[in-house]
C-alpha positions in Angstrom: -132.6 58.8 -81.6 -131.6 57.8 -78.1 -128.6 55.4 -77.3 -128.3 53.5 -74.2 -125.9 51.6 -72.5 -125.6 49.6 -69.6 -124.1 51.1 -66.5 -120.5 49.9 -66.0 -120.2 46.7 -62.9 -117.4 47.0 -61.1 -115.7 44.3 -59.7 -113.9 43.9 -56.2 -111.9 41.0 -54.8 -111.4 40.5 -50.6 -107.6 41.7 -49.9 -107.6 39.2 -47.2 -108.7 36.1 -49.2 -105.4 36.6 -51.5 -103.1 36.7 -48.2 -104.7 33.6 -46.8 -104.5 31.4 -50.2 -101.1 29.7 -50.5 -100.3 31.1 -53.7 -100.5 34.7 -53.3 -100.2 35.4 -49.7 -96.9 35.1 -49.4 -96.5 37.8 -52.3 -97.4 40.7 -50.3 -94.1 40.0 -48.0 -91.7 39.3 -50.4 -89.8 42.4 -51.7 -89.4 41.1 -55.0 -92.7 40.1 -56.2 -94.5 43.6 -58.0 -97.3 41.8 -59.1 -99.9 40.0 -56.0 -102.0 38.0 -59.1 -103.4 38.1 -62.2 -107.0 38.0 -63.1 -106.4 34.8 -64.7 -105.1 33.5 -61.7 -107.7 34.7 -59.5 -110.4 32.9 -61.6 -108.6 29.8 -61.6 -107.7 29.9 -58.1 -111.2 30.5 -57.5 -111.3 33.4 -55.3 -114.3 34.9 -55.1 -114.8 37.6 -57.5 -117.4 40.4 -56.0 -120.0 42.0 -59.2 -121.1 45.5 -57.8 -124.9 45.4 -58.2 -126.0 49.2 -57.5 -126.6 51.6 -59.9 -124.6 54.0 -58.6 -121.2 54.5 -56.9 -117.4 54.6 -58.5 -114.6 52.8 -58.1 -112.4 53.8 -54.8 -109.3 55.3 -56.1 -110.5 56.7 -59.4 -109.2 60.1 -60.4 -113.3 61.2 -60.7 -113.4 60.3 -57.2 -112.3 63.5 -55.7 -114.2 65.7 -58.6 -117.9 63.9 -57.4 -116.3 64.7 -54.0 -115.7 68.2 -54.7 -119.3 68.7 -56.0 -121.2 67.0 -53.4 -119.8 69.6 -50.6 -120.1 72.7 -52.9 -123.5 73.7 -50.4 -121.7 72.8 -47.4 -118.0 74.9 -47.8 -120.6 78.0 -48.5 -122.2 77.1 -45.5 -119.3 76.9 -43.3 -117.3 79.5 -45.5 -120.3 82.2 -44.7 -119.8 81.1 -40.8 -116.8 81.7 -40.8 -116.1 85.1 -42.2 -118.7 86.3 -40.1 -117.3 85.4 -37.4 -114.1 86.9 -39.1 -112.8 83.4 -38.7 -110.8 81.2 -42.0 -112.0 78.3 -43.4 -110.3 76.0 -45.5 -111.1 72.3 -47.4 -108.9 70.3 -49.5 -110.7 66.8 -49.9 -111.7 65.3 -46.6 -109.6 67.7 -44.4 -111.1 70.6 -43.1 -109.0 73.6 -41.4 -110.7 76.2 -39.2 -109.5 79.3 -37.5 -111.7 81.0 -35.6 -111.7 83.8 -32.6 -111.6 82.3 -28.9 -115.7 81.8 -27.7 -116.9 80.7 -31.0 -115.1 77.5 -31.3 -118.1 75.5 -29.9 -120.5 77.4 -32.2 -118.3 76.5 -35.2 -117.9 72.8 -34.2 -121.9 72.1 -33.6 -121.8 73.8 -37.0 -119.8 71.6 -39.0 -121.4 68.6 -37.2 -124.5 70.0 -38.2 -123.4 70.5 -42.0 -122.0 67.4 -42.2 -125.4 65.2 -41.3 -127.2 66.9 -43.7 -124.9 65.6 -46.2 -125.0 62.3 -44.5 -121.3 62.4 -43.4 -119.7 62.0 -39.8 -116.8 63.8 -38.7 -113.6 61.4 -37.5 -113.8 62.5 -34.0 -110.2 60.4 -33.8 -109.1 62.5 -36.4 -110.0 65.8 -35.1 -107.5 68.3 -33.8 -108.6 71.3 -31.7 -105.6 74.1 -30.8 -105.6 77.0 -28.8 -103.4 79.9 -30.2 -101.6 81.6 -27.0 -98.3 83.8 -27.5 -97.2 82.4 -24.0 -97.8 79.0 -25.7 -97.5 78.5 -29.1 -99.5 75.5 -30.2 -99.2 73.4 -33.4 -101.6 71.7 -35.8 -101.4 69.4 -38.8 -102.5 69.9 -42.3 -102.1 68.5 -45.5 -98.9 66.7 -44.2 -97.2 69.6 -42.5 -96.7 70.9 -38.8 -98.2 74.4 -38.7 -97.1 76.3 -35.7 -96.6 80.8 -35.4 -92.7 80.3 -35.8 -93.3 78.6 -38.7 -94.5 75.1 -41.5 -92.2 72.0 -41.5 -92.9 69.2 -42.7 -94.3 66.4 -41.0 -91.1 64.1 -40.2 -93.5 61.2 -41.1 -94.0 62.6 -44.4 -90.0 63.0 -44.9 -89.5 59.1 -43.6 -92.0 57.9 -46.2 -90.4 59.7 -48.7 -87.1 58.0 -48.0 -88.7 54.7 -48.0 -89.7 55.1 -51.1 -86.3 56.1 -52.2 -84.4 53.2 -50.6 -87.0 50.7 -52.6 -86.1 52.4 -56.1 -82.7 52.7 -55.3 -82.6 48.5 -54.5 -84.8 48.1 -57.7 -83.2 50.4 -59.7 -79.8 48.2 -58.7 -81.4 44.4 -59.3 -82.9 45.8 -62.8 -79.5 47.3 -63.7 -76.8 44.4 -62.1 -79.3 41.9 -64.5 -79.2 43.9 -67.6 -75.0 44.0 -67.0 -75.3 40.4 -66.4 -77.2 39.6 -69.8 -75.0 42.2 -71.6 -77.7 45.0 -72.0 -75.7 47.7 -70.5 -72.8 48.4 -69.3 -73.5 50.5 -66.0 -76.7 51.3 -63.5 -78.8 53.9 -65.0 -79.8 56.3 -62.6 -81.5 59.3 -64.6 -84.8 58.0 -63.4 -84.1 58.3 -60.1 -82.8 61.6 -59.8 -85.6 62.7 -61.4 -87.7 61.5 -58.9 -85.9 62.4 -55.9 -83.9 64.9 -56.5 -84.0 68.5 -57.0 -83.9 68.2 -60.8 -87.6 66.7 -61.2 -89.8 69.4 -62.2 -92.4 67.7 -61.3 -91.7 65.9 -57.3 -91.5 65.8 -54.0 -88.2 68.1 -54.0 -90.2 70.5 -56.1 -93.4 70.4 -54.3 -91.6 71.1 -50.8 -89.9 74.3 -52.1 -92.9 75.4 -53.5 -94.5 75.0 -49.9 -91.7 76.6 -48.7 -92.4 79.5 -50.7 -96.1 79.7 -50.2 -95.6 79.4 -46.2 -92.1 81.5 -46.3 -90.7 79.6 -44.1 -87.1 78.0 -44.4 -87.1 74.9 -42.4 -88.8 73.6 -44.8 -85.7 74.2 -47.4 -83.7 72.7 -44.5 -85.5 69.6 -44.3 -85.8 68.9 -48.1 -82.2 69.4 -48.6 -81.1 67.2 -45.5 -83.7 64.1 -47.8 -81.9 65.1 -50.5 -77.9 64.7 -49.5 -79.1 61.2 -48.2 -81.1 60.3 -51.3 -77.9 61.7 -53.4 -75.6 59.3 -51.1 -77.5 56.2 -51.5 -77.3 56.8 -55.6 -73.7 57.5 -55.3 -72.8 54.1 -54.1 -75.5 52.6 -56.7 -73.3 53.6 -59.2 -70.3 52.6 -57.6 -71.6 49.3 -57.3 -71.5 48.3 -61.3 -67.8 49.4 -61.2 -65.6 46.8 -62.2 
């Protein structure tokens, strides 16, 4: 016996069409609203409501989305991987970003040759996004990848990286601080509960960006890294200090 089942229709809805309707645009600018709309609210707002129709295609976003990925350029990292060490060059991929290292004179070669990979699998490189450096002693150059500054003397991270990642901090700490002052408010609790954040941004998570950057730290050896992490960190610590002192009576 055979089962079947109709292929799953996903659904989209136009980002921009929610910021000009009068209900929900002015969510995305205020600080305080998590949520933009509901379905429901969609539908009786009457925004229009996108069925995909193909047959194929995920979702953008979905964790399968960098597995399909993976698969699809299995022919072309051989390709290029074979190149490379031929050349006695390196070759590396993680996703969409592609890091090459090759000899001086076979840069060109290796550039048509990725191009050339790439249109067979019907892909284009982001010419706006692509970074060519020349490795001189006299003039140490330095490249980006995977959200760190790769130069001889050393990895950082990028400072981009580090000024998202107290962004993020500031924004838990100020929700952290309305959830908690309400629940004192309402007699829930009787101080700011901070566990939470130290776990995410602080040197106790297992599992964060703390933890991640002194594993890189390791993997490159280098300690600016260490340097920069724990710099975050004596901010981050700072800001949750005075979150606490704040619910003192």
């Amino acid at each position: 016996m055979q089962l079947s089942a109709p292929l799953p229709q996903f659904r989209t809805i136009e980002r921009s069409h929610l910021k000009a309707h009068s209900k929900f645009g002015f969510r995305f600018v205020d600080k305080k609203e998590r949520l933009i709309a509901t379905i429901i609210e969609i539908i009786e707002a009457g925004i229009k409501i996108t069925v995909n129709q193909n047959k194929f295609q995920i979702p953008q976003g979905t964790p399968i989305s960098s597995v399909f990925s993976n698969l699809y350029l299995l022919d072309f990292d051989a390709k290029l991987l074979t190149l490379c060490t031929a050349c006695g060059g390196l070759y590396q991929r993680y996703s969409d970003d592609i890091l090459v290292v090759c000899p001086l004179g076979k840069e060109t070669e290796i550039l048509a040759a990725v191009g050339d990979c790439l249109k067979e699998h019907r892909l284009e490189l982001a010419a706006d996004k692509t970074d060519q450096q020349l490795f001189d002693p006299k003039n140490p150059a330095v490249f980006q990848y995977l959200g760190f500054n790769v130069s001889p003397g050393g990895a950082v991270i990028r400072p981009s990286s580090l000024a998202r990642q107290w962004r993020k901090a500031k924004r838990a700490i100020k929700t952290a601080q309305r959830i908690g002052l309400d629940a004192i408010s309402k007699g829930k609790a009787d101080r700011i509960f901070v566990s939470n954040l130290r776990r995410r941004f602080s040197p106790v998570g297992s599992r964060n960006f703390s933890s991640y950057a002194r594993r890189a730290d390791k993997a490159f050896g280098s300690k600016k890294i260490s340097r920069q992490v724990a710099r975050l960190e004596r901010k981050i610590d700072s800001e949750i200090r005075e979150l606490q002192k704040r619910d003192e009576p």
